[in-house]
N, C-alpha and C positions, 0 to 999 in steps of 0.2 A: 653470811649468817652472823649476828653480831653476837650470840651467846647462844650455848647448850643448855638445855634445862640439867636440873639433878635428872639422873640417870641411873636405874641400879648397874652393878657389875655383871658382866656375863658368868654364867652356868657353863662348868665344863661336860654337862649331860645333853647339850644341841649343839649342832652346830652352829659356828661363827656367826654365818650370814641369816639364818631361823632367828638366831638371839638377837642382833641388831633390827633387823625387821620388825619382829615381834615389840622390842623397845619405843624404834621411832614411832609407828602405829598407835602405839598407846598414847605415846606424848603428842601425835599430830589428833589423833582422837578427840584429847583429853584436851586442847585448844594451847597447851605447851607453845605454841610457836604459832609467830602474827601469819595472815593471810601475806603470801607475797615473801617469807622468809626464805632464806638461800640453806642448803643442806649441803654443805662442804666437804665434798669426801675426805680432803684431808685432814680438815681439823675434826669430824667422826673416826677417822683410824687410829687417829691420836686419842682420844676422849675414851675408843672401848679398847685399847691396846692391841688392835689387829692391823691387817694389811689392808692396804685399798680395795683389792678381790672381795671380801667378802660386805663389805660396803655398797661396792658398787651391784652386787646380786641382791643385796637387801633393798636398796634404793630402784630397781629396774623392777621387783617383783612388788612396791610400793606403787610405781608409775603404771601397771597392769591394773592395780586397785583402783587406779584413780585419785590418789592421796597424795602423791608428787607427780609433777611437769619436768620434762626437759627441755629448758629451753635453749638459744642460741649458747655457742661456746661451750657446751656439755653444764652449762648451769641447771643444777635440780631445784626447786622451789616448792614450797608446799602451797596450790594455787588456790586464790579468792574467789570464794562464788557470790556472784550477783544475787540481788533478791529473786529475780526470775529463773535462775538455775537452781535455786535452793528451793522454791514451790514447785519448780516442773520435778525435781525429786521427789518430793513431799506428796504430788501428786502423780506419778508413776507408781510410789510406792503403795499407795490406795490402792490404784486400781492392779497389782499384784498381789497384793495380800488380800483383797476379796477375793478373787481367785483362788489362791491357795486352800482359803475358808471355807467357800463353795466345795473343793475337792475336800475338806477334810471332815467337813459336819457328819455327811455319815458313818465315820469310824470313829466319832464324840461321845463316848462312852459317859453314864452317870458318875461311875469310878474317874474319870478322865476330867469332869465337871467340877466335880469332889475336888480333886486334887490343884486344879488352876484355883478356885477358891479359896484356898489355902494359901497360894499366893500373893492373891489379892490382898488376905487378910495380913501378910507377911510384909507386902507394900504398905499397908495402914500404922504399921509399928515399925518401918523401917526409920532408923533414927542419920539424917545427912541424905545428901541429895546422889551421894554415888550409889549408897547401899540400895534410896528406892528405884535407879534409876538400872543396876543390875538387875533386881526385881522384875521391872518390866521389861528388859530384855527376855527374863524368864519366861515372864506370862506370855510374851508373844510367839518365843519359839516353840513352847509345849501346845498353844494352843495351833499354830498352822502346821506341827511336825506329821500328826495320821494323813497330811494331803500325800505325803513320800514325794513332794516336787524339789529334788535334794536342785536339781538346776537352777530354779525358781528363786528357791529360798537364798543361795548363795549370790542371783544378782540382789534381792531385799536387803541382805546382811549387804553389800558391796554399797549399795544407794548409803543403807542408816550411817556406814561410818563416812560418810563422806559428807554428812550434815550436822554430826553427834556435838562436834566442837562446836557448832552453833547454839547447840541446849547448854553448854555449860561454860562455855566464855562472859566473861563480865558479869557474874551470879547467873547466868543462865534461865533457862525455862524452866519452872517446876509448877507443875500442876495435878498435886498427887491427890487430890477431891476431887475435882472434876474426870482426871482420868481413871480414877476409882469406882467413879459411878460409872463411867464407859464401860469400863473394863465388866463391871456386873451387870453390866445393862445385854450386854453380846452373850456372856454366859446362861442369862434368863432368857435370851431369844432361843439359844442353841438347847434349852432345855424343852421349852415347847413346841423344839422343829421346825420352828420359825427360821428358814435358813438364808433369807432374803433379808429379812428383817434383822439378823445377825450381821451382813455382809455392810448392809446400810448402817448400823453400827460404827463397824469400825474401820470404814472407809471415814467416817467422819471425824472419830475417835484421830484418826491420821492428820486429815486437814486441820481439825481445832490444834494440834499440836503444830503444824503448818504456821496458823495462825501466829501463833503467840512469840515463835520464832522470829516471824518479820516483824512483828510490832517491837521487840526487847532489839531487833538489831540499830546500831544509831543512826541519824539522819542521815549523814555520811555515804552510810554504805552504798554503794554501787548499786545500782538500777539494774 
């Protein structure tokens, strides 16, 4: 690992290996560190002032997520995905959040419509690409949460952070119009029970995002 990102300090309100976790996640998230970078337990023990133990549970409960590799030698790495790995994501993830959609349209309340609207509206004025990009993290989890598929959703959330660093590396992906109109495009199908025509929505709503992903990544990248 040739360098640490800035890092905040650990909370003495979690424990050890929750804080360090929680940290690197965000920094591998957040595209902090190249595809192929080495995560060095020693120089992380040194970096958050703890032991190796609670490093090495941070980085093991990482490699559960999919977010680091171990490979030969006990080397941890945060690993590269292929353009065909990052669309067979992209497109896994469609086709589970239709799913979840389908389960949830009937408990899609007006009140519930109301309120992702708001949202929406809240992504329209959201000012930097993190704020609208929490945003839609927003819209998506309120809008698949009445399907109750807590299993479902946690592999969706497990897929998105394992491509997220792709939307915001090298100025990343933003397409807060166009996903704008998506995004009301599903809530006006779900309004008139249209719930196929919701699904088809924002399955595609997924791959256009798919899209624009592979087109921003450079020629370079791996096939």
């Amino acid at each position: 690992m040739s360098s640490i990102p800035v890092l905040p300090a650990l909370s003495e309100r979690r424990t050890a290996s929750d804080e360090v976790a929680d940290t690197l996640r965000d920094a591998i998230i957040t595209g902090q560190f190249a595809d192929g970078e080495e995560l060095n337990q020693v120089e992380l023990a040194k970096h958050f002032g703890v032991s190796r133990v609670p490093v090495r549970e941070a980085l093991r409960r990482l490699q559960a997520e999919g977010l680091v590799t171990a490979e030969a030698h006990r080397r941890v790495v945060v690993p590269g995905l292929n353009r065909d790995r990052i669309s067979e994501i992209f497109e896994i993830r469609a086709l589970l959040e239709g799913y979840l959609l389908e389960r949830a349209a009937p408990h899609i309340d007006a009140d519930q419509i109301t309120a992702l609207r708001r949202i929406c509206d809240a992504m329209d004025k959201a000012r930097g690409r993190d704020s609208w990009l929490a945003k839609n993290h927003e819209f998506h989890h309120r809008l698949l949460a009445p399907a109750e598929g807590v299993f479902t959703v946690a592999i969706v959330e497990r897929l998105s952070q394992q491509v997220e660093r792709y939307l915001r590396r090298s100025g990343g992906v933003h397409r807060p119009e166009e996903a704008g109109r998506e995004h009301r495009a599903i809530l006006a199908a779900l309004e008139k029970h249209a719930v196929k025509e919701a699904v088809k929505v924002l399955q595609q709503h997924i791959l256009s995002t798919r899209d624009s992903v592979l087109a921003a990544l450079p020629a370079s990248h791996p096939e």
